[in-house]
N, C-alpha and C positions, 0 to 999 in steps of 0.2 A: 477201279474208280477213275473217273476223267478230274483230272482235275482244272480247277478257272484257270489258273496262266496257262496251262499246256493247251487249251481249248482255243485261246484268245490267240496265241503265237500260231496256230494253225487257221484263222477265220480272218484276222485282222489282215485286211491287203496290204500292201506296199509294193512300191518299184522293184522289178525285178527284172532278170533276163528272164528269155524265151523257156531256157533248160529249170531255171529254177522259177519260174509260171510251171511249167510242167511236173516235177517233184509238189509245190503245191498245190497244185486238181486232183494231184495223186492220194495225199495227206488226205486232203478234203473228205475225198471220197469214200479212202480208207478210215474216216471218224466217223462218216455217215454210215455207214456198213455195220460197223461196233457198234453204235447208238441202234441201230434196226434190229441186231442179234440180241440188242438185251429187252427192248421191247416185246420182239419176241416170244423170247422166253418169260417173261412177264405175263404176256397174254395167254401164252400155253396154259400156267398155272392158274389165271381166270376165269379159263373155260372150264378148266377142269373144277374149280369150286364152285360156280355157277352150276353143273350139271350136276353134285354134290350134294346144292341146297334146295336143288327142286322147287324152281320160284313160281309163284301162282302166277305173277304180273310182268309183262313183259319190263316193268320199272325195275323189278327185283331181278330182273338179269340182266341187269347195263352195267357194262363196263367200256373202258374206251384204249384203245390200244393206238389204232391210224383213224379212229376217225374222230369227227368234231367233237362230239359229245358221247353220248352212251351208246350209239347204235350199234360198234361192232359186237357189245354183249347181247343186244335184241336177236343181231342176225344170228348169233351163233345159238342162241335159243329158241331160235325156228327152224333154222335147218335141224337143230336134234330132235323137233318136235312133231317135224316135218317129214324126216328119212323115208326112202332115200328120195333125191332130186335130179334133176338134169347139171349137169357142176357145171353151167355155162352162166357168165353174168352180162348185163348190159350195163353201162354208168357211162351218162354225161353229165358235163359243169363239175370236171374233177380239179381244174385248175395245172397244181405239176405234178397232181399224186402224188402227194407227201402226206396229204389229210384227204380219206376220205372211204365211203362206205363199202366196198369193195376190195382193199389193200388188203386187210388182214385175210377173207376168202382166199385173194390167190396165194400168199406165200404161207399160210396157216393148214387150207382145206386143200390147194393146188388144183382150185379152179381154174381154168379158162375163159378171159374175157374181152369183150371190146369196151374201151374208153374211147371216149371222146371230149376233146374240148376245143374254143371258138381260138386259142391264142396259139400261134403255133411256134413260140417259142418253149410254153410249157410243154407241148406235143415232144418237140426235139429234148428238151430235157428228161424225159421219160424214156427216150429212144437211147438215150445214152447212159442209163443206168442199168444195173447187173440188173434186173426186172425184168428187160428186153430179150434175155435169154436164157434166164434163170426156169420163166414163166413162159403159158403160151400166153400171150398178153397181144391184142393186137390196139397202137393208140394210135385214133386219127384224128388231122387239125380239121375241125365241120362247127360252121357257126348254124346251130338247129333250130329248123323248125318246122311248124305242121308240114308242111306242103313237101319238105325233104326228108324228112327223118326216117320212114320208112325205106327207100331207098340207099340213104347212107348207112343203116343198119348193114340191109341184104349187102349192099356190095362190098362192106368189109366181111363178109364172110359168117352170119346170123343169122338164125331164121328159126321158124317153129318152137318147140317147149324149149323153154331155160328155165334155169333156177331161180333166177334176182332182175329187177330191172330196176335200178336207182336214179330218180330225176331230179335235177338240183342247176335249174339254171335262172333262177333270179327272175320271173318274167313273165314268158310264155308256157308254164306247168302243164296248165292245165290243159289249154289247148293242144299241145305236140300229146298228151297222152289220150287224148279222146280221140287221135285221127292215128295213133299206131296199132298197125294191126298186124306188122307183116313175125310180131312175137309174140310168146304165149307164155308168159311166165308166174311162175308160183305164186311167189312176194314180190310184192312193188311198195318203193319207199319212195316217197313223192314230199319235198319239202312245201311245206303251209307256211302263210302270213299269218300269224295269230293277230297279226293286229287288226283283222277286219273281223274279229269276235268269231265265235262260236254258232251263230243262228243262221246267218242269213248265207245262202250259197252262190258267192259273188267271184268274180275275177275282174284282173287289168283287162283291158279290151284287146283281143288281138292286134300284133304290131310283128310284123315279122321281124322286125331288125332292133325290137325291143332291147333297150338298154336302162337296166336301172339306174344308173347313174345319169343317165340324160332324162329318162321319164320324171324325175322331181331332185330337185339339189339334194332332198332329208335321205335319200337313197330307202324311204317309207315305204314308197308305193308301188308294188309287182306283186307278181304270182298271184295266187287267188286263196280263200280261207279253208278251213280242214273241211265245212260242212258242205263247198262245192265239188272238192276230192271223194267226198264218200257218195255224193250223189252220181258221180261219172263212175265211181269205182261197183256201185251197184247195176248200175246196166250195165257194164263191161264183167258180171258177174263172179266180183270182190265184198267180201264183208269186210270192214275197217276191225283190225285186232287191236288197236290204242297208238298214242303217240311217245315219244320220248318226254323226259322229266323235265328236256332243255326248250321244248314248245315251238318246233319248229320240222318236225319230219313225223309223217304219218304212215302207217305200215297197214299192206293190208294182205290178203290171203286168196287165193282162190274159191271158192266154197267148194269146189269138187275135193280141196285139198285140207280143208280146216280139221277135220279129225276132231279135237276134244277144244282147241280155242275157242274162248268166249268171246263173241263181237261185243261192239257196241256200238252207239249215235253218236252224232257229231258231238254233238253237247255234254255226252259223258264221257269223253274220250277227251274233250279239247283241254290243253295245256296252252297258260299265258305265257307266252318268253317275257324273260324277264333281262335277256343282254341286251343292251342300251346303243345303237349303233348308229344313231340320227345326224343326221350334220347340217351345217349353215351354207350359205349361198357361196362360201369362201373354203369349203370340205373340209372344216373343223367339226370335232364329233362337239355335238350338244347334251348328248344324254338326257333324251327324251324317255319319260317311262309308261307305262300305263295309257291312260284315255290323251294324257299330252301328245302320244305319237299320232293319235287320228285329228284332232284338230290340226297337225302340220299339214295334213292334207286333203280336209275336208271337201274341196271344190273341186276335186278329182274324179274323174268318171267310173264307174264298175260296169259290169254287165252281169244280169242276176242270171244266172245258166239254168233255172228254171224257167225262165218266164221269157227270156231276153229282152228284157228291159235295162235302159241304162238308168241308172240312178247315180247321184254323188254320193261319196262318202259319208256327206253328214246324215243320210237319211236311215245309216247302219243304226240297228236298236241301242249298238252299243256306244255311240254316239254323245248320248241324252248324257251329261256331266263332263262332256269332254274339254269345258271350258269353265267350268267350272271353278 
């Protein structure tokens, strides 16, 4: 058991020399390591009663180990459903890889993979933990998008069938996955805005250097909704297997590779998120919920990726009450 003061005497900084700065990075790192061994082991036993309870849904095998929400129980309920794979993963918008969909693959399944992410001090923070050699793990600092990603792929060393590709960069989703071609993977988890409803198949307008937090203060407006994800995931010849319970990551399948998963439509698959992450012009959170997040940004432009038309916000169906 950790206990809080012994916890707090190893995290809380203070003035120090050089030798004891050093003794604590050491501590640190050696509490991080404890806390990851007992996760771990946590997850192990997980998997194994998910695999136990033979879930119809992929809802009824969420559990969460390293990642945000339920996804590392989805993945580990595909790849058994899936057996066997290519154990190679692709994930960008991982942040320091402390949270995310891919983590528990490598040190659970002993995958190999490439990360990516735009900040390159989380890059170096990754470089410098047991992961780095533990794992074949390759992470590189790449701020993505269409026009690169294919490239930054191959030259870290990817290519052809993989098992996983996970996208999660707040923005440009939809775009960077309709122009990669140079991988070919099983499962692809592509995070969705639920906030632009269920019907209509819209995205932000391409911006290559797309930043949520600069695209609108509410940090609302990015990436595109579930029902434009299953339309790019059908020509790229993907059926949508459903989303997480947390309404915010969509999982889809190869169809050469589905075996006995049931698809579905946008609309029977979509999950409302319901975590409140909106903020004010001064990035204070406002806890916006429901139809109030689309009125923050009704006079925003989308582009409907069937039609390529742009439209505003307000003209979503789901719209009609938002001011209600």
């Amino acid at each position: 058991m950790i206990r809080v003061g012994n916890l707090l005497s190893c995290v809380v900084p203070r003035r120090r020399s050089a030798q004891a700065d050093l003794a604590f990075r050491a501590r640190v790192s050696e509490l991080s390591d404890s806390v990851r061994d007992l996760q771990m082991q946590v997850g192990c036993l997980q998997v194994k009663q998910m695999r136990a309870s033979a879930p119809a849904s992929l809802r009824e095998a969420e559990f969460r180990v390293f990642s945000q929400f339920g996804e590392d129980g989805i993945l580990q309920y595909l790849i058994w459903k899936l057996a066997p794979l290519p154990e190679i993963f692709v994930e960008f918008g991982v942040g320091d890889y402390t949270e995310a969909n891919t983590l528990f693959l490598l040190m659970h399944d002993n995958w190999r993979g490439l990360i990516m992410d735009s900040s390159a001090s989380n890059i170096e923070n990754v470089r410098r933990r047991s992961l780095a050699w533990r794992h074949d793990l390759r992470a590189a600092c790449a701020f993505v998008n269409r026009d690169n990603i294919n490239r930054l792929i191959e030259s870290n060393g990817v290519s052809g069938a993989i098992g996983l590709l996970s996208i999660d960069i707040d923005g440009n989703d939809y775009w960077v996955w309709e122009r990669m071609d140079v991988v070919r993977p099983v499962i692809v988890v592509v995070e969705y805005n639920s906030v632009f409803g269920a019907s209509r198949a819209v995205s932000v307008p391409y911006d290559p250097s797309f930043d949520r937090t600069r695209a609108h203060f509410s940090t609302l407006y990015w990436g595109c909704s579930l029902a434009a994800l299953c339309h790019l995931a059908e020509s790229k010849g993907y059926v949508f297997v459903g989303s997480n319970s947390a309404g915010n990551n969509a999982f889809f399948v190869h169809a050469e590779h589905r075996r006995d998963l049931k698809s579905c439509s946008a609309e029977e698959g979509y999950v409302e998120s319901r975590f409140r992450e909106s903020r004010d012009v001064a990035g204070a959170l406002t806890f916006l919920s429901g139809r109030e997040r689309l009125a923050a940004i009704a006079d925003l432009p989308l582009i409907d990726v069937e039609t390529g038309k742009t439209l505003p916000v307000r003209e979503l169906p789901e719209f009609r009450g938002a001011t209600d």
